[in-house]
VEXMAR-216879 format. One record per residue (C-alpha): residue number from 1; x negated, y, z negated; residue in three letters. Coordinates in nm, 2 decimals. Last residue first. Layout:
<sites>
SITE  nr   east  north     up rest
SITE NUM      X      Y      Z  ALA
...
</sites>
This chain:
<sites>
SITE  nr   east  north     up rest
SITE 441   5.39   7.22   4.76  UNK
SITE 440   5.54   7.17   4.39  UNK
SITE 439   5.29   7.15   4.08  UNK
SITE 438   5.29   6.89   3.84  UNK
SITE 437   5.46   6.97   3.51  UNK
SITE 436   5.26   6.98   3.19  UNK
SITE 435   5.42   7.10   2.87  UNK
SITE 434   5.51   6.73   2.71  UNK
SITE 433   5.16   6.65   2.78  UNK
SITE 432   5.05   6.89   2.52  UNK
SITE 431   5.28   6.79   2.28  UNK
SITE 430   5.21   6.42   2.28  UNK
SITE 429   4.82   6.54   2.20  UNK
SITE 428   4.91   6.74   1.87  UNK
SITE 427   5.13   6.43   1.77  UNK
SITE 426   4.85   6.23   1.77  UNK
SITE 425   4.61   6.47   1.54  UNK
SITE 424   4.89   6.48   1.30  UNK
SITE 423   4.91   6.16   1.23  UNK
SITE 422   4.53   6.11   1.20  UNK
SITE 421   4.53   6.39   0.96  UNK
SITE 420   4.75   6.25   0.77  UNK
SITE 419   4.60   5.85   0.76  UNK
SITE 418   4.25   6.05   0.65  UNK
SITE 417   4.47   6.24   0.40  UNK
SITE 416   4.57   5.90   0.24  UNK
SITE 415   4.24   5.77   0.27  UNK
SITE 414   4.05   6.00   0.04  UNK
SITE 413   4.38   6.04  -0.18  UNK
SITE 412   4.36   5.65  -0.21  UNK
SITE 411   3.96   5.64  -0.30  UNK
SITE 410   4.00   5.90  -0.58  UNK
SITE 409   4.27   5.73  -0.72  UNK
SITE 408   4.10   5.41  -0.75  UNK
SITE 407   3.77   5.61  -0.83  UNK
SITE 406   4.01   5.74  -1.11  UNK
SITE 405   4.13   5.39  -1.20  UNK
SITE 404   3.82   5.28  -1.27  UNK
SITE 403   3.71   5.52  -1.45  UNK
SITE 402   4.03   5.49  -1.70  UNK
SITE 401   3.89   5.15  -1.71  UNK
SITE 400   3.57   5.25  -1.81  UNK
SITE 399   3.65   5.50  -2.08  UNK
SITE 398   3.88   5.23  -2.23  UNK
SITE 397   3.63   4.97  -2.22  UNK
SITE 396   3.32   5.24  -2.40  UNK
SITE 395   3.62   5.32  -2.66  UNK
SITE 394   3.73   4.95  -2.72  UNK
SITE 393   3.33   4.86  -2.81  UNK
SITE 392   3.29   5.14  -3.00  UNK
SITE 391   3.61   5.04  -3.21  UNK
SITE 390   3.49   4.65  -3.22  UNK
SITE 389   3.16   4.77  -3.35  UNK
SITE 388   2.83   4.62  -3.03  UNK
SITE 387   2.62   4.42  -3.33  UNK
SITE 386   2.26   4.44  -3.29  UNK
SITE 385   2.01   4.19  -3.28  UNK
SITE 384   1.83   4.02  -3.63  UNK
SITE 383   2.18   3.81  -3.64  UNK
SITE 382   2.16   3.69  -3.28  UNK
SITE 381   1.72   3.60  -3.30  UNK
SITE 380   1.79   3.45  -3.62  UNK
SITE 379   2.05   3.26  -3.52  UNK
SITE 378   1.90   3.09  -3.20  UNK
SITE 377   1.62   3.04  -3.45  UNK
SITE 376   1.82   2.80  -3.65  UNK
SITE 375   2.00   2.69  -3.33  UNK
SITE 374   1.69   2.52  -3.17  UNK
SITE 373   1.63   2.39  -3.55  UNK
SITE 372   1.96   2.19  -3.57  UNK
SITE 371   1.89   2.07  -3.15  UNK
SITE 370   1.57   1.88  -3.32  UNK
SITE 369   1.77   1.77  -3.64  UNK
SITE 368   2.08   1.64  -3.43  UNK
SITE 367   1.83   1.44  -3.25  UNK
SITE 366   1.70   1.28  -3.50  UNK
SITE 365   1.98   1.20  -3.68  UNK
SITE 364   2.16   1.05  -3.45  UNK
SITE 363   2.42   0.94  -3.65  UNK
SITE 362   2.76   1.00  -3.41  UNK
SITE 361   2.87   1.30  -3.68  UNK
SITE 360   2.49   1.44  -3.66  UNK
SITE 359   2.46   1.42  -3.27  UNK
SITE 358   2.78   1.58  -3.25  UNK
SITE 357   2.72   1.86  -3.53  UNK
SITE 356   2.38   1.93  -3.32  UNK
SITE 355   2.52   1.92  -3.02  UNK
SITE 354   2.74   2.21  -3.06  UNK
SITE 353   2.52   2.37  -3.26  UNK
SITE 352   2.27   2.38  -2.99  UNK
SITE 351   2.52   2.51  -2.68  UNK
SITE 350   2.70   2.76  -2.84  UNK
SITE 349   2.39   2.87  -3.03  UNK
SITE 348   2.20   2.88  -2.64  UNK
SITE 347   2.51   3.09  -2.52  UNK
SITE 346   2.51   3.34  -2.78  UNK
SITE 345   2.12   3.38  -2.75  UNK
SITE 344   2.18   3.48  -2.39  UNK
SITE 343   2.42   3.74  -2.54  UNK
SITE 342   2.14   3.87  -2.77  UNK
SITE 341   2.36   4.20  -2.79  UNK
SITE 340   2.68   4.02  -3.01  UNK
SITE 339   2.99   4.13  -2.96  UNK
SITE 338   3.13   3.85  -2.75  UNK
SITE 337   3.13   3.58  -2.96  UNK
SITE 336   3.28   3.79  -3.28  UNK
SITE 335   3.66   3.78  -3.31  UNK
SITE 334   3.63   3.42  -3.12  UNK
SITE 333   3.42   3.30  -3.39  UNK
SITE 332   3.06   3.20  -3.26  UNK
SITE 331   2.87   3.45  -3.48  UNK
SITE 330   3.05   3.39  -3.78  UNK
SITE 329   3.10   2.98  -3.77  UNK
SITE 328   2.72   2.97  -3.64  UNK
SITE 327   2.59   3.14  -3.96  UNK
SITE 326   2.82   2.99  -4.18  UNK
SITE 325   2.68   2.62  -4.02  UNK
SITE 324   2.34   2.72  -4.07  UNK
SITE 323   2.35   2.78  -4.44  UNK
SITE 322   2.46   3.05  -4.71  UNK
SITE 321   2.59   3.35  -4.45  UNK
SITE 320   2.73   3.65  -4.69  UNK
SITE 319   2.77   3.84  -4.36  UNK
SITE 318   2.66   4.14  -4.55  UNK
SITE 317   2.36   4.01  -4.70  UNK
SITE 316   2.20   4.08  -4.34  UNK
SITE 315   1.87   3.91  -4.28  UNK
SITE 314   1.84   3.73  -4.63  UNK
SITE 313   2.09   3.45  -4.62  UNK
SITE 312   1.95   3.33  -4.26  UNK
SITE 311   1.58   3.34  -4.41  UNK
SITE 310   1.71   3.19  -4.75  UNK
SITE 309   1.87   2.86  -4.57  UNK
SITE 308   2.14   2.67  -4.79  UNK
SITE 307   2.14   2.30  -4.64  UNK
SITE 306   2.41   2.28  -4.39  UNK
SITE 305   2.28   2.21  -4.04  UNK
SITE 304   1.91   2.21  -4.13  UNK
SITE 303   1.91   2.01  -4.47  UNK
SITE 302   2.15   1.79  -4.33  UNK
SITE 301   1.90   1.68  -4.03  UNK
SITE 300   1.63   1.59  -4.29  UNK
SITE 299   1.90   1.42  -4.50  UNK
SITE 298   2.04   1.20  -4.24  UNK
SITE 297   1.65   1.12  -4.09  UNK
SITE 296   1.58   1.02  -4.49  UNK
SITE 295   1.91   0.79  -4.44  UNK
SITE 294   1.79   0.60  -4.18  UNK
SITE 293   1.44   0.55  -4.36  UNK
SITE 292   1.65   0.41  -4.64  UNK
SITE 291   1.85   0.15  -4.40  UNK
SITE 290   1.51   0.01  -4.28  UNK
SITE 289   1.37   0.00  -4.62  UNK
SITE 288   1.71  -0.20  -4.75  UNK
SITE 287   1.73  -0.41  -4.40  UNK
SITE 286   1.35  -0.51  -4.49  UNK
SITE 285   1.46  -0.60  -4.84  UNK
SITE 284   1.35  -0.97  -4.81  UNK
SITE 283   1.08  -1.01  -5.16  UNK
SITE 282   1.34  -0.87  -5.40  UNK
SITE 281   1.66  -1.15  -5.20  UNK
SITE 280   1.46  -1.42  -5.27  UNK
SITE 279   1.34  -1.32  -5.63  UNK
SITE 278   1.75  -1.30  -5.67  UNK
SITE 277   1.78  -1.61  -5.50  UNK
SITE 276   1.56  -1.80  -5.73  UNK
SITE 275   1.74  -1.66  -6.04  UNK
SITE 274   2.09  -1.83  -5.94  UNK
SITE 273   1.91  -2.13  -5.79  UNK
SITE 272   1.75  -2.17  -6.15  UNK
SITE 271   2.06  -2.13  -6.31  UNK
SITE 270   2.26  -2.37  -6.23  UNK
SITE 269   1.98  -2.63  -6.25  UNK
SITE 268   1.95  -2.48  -6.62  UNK
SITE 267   2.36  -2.51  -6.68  UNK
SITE 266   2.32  -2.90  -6.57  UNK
SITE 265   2.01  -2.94  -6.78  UNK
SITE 264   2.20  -2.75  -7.07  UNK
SITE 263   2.49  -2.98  -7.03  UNK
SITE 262   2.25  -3.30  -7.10  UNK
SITE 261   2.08  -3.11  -7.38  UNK
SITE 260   2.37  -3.05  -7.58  UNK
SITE 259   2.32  -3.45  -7.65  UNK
SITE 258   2.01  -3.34  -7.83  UNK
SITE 257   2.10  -3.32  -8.18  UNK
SITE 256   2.27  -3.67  -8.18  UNK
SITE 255   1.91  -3.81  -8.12  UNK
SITE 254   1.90  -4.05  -7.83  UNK
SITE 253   1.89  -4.42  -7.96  UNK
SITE 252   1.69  -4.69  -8.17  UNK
SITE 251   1.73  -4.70  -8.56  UNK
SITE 250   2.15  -4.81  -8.59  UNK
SITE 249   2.06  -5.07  -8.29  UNK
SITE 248   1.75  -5.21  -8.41  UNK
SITE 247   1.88  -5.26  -8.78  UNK
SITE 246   2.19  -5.44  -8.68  UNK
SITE 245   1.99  -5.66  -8.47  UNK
SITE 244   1.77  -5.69  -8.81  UNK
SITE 243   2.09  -5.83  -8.95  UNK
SITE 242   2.22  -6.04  -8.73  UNK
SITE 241   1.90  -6.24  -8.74  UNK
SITE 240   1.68  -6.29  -8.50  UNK
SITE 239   1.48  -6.61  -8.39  UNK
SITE 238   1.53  -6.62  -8.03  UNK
SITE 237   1.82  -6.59  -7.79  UNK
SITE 236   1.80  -6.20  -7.71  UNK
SITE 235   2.12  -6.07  -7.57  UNK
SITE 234   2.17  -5.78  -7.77  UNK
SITE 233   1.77  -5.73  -7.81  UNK
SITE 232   1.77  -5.68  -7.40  UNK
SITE 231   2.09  -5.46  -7.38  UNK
SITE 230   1.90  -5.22  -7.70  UNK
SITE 229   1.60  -5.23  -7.50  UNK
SITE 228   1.77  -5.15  -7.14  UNK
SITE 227   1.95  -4.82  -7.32  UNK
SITE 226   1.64  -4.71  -7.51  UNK
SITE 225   1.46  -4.74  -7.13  UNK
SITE 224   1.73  -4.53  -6.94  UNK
SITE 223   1.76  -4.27  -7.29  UNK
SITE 222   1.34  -4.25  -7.24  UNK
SITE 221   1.37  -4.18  -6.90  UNK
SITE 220   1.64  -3.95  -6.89  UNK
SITE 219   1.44  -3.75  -7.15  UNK
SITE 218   1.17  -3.75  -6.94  UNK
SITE 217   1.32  -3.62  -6.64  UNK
SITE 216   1.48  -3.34  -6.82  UNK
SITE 215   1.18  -3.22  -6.93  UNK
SITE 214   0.97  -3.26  -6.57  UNK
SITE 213   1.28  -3.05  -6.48  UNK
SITE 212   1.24  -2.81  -6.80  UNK
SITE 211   0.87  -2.77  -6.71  UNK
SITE 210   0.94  -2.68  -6.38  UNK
SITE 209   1.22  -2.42  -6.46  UNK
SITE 208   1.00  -2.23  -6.71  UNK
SITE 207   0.67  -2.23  -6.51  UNK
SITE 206   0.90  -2.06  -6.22  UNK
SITE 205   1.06  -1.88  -6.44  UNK
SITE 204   0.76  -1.71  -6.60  UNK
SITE 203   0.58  -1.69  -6.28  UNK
SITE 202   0.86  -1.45  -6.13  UNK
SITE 201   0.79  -1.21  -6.44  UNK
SITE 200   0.44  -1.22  -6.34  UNK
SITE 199   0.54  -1.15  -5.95  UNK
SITE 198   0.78  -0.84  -6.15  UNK
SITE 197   0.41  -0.72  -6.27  UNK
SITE 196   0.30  -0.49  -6.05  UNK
SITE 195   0.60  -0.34  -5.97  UNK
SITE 194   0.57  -0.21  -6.35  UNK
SITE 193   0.92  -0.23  -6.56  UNK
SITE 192   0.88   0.00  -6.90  UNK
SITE 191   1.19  -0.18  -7.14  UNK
SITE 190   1.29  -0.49  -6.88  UNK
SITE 189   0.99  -0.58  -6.87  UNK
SITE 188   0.85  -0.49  -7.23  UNK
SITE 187   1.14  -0.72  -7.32  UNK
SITE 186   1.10  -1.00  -7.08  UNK
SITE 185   0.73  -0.98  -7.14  UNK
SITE 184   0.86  -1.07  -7.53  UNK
SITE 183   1.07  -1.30  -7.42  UNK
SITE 182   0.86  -1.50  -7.15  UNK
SITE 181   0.60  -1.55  -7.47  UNK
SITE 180   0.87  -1.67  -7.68  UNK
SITE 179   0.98  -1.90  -7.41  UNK
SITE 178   0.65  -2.03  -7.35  UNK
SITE 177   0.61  -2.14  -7.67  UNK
SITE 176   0.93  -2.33  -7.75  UNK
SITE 175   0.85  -2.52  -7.39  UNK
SITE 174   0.55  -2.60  -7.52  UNK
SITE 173   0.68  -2.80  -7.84  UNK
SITE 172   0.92  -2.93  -7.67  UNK
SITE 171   0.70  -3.09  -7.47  UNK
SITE 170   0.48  -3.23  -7.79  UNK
SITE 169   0.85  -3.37  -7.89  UNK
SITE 168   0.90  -3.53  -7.57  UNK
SITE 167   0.57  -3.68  -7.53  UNK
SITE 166   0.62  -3.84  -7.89  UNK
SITE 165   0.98  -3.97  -7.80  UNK
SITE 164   0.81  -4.13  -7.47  UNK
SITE 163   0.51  -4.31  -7.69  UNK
SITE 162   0.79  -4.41  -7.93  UNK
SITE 161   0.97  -4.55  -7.61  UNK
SITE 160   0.62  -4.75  -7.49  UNK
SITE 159   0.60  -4.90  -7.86  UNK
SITE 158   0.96  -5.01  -7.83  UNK
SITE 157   0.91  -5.20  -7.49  UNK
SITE 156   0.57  -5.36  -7.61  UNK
SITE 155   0.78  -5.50  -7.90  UNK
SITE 154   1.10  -5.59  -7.69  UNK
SITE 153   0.79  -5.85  -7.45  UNK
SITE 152   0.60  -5.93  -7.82  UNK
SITE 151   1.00  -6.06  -7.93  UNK
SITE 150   0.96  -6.41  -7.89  UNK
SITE 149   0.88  -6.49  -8.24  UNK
SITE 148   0.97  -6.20  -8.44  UNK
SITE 147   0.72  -6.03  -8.67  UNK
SITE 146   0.59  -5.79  -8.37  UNK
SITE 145   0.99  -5.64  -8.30  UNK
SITE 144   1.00  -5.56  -8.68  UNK
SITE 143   0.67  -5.35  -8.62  UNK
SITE 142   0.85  -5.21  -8.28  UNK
SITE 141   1.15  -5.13  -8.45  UNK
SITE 140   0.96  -4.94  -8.77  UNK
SITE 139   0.73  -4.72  -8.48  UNK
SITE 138   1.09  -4.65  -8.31  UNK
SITE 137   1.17  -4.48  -8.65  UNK
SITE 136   0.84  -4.33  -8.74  UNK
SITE 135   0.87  -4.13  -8.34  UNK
SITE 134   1.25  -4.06  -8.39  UNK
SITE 133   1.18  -3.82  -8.63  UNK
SITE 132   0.94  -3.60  -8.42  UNK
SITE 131   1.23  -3.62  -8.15  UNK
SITE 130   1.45  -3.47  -8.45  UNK
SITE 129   1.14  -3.22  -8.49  UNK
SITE 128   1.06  -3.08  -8.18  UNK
SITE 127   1.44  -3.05  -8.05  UNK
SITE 126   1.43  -2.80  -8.38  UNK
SITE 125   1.18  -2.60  -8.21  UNK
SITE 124   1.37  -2.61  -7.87  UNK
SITE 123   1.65  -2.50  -8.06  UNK
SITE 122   1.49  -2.21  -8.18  UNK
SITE 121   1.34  -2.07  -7.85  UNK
SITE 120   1.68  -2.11  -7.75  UNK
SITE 119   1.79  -1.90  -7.97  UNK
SITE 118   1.50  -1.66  -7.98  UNK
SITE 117   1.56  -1.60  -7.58  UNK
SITE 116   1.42  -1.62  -7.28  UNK
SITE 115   1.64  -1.88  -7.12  UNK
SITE 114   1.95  -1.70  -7.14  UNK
SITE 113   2.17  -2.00  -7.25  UNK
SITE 112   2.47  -1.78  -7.39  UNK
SITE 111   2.34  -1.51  -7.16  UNK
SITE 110   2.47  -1.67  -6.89  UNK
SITE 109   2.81  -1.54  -6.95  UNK
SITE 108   2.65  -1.17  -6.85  UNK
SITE 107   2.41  -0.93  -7.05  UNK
SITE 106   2.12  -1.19  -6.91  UNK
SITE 105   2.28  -1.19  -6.56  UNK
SITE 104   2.31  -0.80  -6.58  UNK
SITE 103   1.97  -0.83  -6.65  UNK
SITE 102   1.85  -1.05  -6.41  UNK
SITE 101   2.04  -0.81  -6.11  UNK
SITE 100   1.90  -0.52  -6.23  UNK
SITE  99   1.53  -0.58  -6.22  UNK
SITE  98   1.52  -0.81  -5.98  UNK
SITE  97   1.66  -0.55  -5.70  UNK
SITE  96   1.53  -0.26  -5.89  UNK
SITE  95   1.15  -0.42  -5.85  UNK
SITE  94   1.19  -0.53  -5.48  UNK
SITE  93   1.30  -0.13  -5.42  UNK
SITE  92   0.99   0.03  -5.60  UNK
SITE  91   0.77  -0.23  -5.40  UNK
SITE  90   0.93  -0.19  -5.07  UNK
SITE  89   0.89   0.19  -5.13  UNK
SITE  88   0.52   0.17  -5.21  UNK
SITE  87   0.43  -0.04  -4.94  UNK
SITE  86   0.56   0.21  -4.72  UNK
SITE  85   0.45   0.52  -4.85  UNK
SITE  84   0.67   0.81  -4.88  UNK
SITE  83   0.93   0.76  -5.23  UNK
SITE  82   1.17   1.06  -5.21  UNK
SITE  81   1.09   1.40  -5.39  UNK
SITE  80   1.23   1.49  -5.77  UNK
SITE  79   0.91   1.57  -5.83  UNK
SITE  78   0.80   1.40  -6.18  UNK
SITE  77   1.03   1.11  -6.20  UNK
SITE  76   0.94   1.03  -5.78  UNK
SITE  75   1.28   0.92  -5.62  UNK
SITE  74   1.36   0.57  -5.50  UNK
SITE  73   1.67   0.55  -5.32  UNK
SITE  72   1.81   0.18  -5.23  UNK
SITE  71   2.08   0.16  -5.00  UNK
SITE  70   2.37  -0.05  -4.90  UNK
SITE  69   2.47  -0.15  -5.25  UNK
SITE  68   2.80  -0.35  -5.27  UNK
SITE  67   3.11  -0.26  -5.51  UNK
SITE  66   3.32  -0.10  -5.25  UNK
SITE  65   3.03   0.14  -5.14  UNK
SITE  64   2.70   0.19  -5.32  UNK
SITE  63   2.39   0.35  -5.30  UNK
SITE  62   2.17   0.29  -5.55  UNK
SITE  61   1.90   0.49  -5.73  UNK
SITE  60   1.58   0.35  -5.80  UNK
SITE  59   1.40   0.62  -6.02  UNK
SITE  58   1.00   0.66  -5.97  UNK
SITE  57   0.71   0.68  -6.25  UNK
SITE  56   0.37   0.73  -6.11  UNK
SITE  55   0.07   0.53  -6.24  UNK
SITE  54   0.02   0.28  -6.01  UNK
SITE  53   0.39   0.23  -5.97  UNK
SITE  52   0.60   0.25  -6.26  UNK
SITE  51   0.99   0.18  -6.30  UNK
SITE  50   1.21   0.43  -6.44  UNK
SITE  49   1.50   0.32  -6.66  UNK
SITE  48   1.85   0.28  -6.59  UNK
SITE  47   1.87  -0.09  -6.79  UNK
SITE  46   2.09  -0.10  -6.64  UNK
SITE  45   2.22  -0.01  -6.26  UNK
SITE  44   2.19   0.39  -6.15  UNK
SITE  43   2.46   0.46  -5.95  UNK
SITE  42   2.51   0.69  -5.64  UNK
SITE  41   2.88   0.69  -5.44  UNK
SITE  40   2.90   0.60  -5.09  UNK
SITE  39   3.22   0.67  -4.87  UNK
SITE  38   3.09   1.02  -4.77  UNK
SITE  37   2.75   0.87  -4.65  UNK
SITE  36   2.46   0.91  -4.88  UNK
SITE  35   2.13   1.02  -4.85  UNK
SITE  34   2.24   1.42  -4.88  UNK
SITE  33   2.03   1.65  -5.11  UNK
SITE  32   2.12   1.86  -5.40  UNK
SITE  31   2.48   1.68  -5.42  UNK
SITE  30   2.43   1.26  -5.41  UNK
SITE  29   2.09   1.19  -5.43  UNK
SITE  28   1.93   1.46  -5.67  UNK
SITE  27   2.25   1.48  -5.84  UNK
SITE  26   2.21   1.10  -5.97  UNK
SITE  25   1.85   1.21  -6.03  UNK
SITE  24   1.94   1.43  -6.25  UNK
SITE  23   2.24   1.23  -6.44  UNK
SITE  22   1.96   0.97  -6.51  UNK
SITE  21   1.75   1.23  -6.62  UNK
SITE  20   1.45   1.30  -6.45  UNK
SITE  19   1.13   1.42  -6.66  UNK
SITE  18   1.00   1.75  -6.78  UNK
SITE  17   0.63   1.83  -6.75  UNK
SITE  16   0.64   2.22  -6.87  UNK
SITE  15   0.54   2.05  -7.24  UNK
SITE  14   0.25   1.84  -7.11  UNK
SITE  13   0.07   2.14  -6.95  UNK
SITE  12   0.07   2.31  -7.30  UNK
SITE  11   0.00   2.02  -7.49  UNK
SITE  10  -0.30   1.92  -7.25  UNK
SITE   9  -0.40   2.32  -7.28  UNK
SITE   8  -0.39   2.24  -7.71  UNK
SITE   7  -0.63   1.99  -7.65  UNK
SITE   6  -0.83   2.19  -7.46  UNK
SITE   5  -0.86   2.43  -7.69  UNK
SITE   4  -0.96   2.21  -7.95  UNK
SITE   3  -1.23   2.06  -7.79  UNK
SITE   2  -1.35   2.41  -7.70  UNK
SITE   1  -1.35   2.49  -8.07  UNK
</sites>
């Protein structure tokens, strides 16, 4: 019974586990957070899959502008949160780079003579055989060769090429069988990608390429030396009849089958540097990690200027402020700037916001982040204040000024009648002196 309930609690728990989409994690990037710059676009590449790292499944989304990725985004399947160890993001990153660039080079023109494939598995099978032939028919030249007095020097020639025609068809063999087993990797590869295993997936080209350029150097070899025993019967002075030359020259030769081989090593040489640089450019993404920690500063700093906030939402619905940037648009409007009680707190918005849309615009993320948060609470601190109302505040200036203009009033009747009764205190006096006469003797 308890086995069975715990079974049915690993359904339960299972069942509220709801992966990414590819369209999720797209949003993720692009609208619910803010990684990229307004001339980026996000992009999952094929085979848009999730690719494993111990244990935890991540997206690699791209970055892209004008056709060119300039950042790599992993995001965790299961959270929806950006990759946070180091190792772990150059891992993730490495993985999408090889990941998506050899298959679109598989699903491409190269896929014709995709290496890993059940074609050319198939024609390296059949190589097998036609150089498998050859083998009984260089044996037949080389026991003609032995009859013919003279000939031991062409003999021990002929028995070395049906050595060579042997070596190729046992390397044939091998190179048949390590294809299929690169194909299915390939497949589980490209199907349920691991970072752990894109240095295997390396191996398999590397193993690949070296055994088709110790291939291809063999074959040359053996065409060189058919080639110099054909010249050497041709102009042999000894005992041989037309005939038998006849006979040497229809049996010795290069397969017709495998003259498609001689543009295949040209298209594999090709190829290799192709695949090379893609490894090359997995194992340098320094400038990728370095470009993704930039843009984790961008989103940090976004989610504080203009990210929704709930505490500014929720501390007067009325305003019907979403973010940061409604909050300092209302308070800092011309209308409202000098309504506001927290004046001083006025002031330090002005000053914060200011600098943090500067610092934000000239990519200093860092910086616009720290000023970001000074204004955050410089909102609070306004929007949990009062709010002088416009009509109050015209009654309380009104009421002053016709204050002021009483104590004007005041103050001029004050002096006026001081400047009166100066006046008349002068002409009092004149009079006076007008009635005195000196007296006669």
């Amino acid at each position: 019974m308890k086995k069975i309930l715990l079974l049915l609690t690993l359904i339960l728990i299972a069942s509220f586990t709801i992966a990414l989409s590819q369209t999720d994690v797209t949003n993720i990037v692009s609208k619910q957070n803010n990684y990229l710059l307004d001339s980026e676009n996000a992009v999952v590449y094929k085979p848009a899959v999730t690719i494993s790292y111990q244990r935890e499944d991540y997206w690699v989304v791209a970055g892209i502008q004008d056709s060119t990725v300039t950042v790599y985004i992993p995001i965790n399947n299961d959270t929806g949160e950006l990759a946070t160890g180091e190792i772990e993001k150059r891992k993730l990153i490495e993985t999408e780079i090889v990941l998506s660039k050899i298959y679109q080079l598989k699903n491409s023109s190269y896929g014709t003579s995709w290496p890993f494939s059940h074609s050319m598995n198939s024609s390296f099978y059949d190589y097998q055989r036609v150089f498998g032939d050859m083998i009984l028919k260089t044996v037949n030249v080389q026991t003609e060769l032995e009859a013919i007095t003279g000939a031991e020097s062409l003999a021990l020639k002929a028995d070395n090429i049906q050595a060579s025609f042997e070596e190729l068809g046992e390397d044939s063999e091998v190179i048949a069988e390590l294809i299929d087993e690169a194909r299915l990797f390939e497949e589980k590869y490209f199907a349920q990608p691991d970072t752990n295993q894109t240095s295997d997936y390396e191996k398999y080209f590397n193993d690949y390429f070296e055994t088709i350029d110790i291939y291809k150097s063999n074959y040359y070899s053996v065409e060189a030396a058919v080639t110099e025993l054909k010249s050497e019967i041709a102009s042999f002075q000894g005992d041989m009849e037309s005939t038998q030359k006849e006979f040497f020259f229809n049996s010795l030769g290069m397969p017709v089958e495998t003259e498609g081989l001689k543009s295949f090593f040209g298209q594999m040489d090709q190829m290799k540097t192709i695949i090379e640089s893609v490894f090359n450019e997995g194992k340098n993404v320094e400038a990728f990690v370095g470009n993704l920690e930039t843009r984790k500063a961008k989103n940090e700093a976004w989610k504080v200027l203009f990210a929704p906030s709930e505490k500014l939402s929720s501390i007067t619905p009325s305003y019907q402020i979403s973010n940061l940037e409604d909050a300092a648009t209302l308070i800092l409007s011309s209308e409202n700037i000098s309504y506001w009680k927290e004046q001083d707190s006025v002031d330090a918005l002005q000053t914060n916001w200011t600098q943090a849309e500067m610092r934000y615009e000239k990519g200093d993320y860092a910086k616009s982040k720290n000023f970001g948060e000074k204004a955050v609470k410089n909102a609070e601190d306004i929007l949990e204040g009062s709010f002088i109302d416009v009509e109050t505040a015209n009654s309380q200036e009104l009421i002053f000024q016709i204050v002021i203009v009483l104590i004007v009033i005041f103050v001029g009747v004050f002096i006026f009648e001081k400047v009166i009764r100066k006046k008349k205190g002068k002409e009092e006096g004149y009079g006076e002196y007008e009635e005195y006469k000196p007296q006669e003797y």
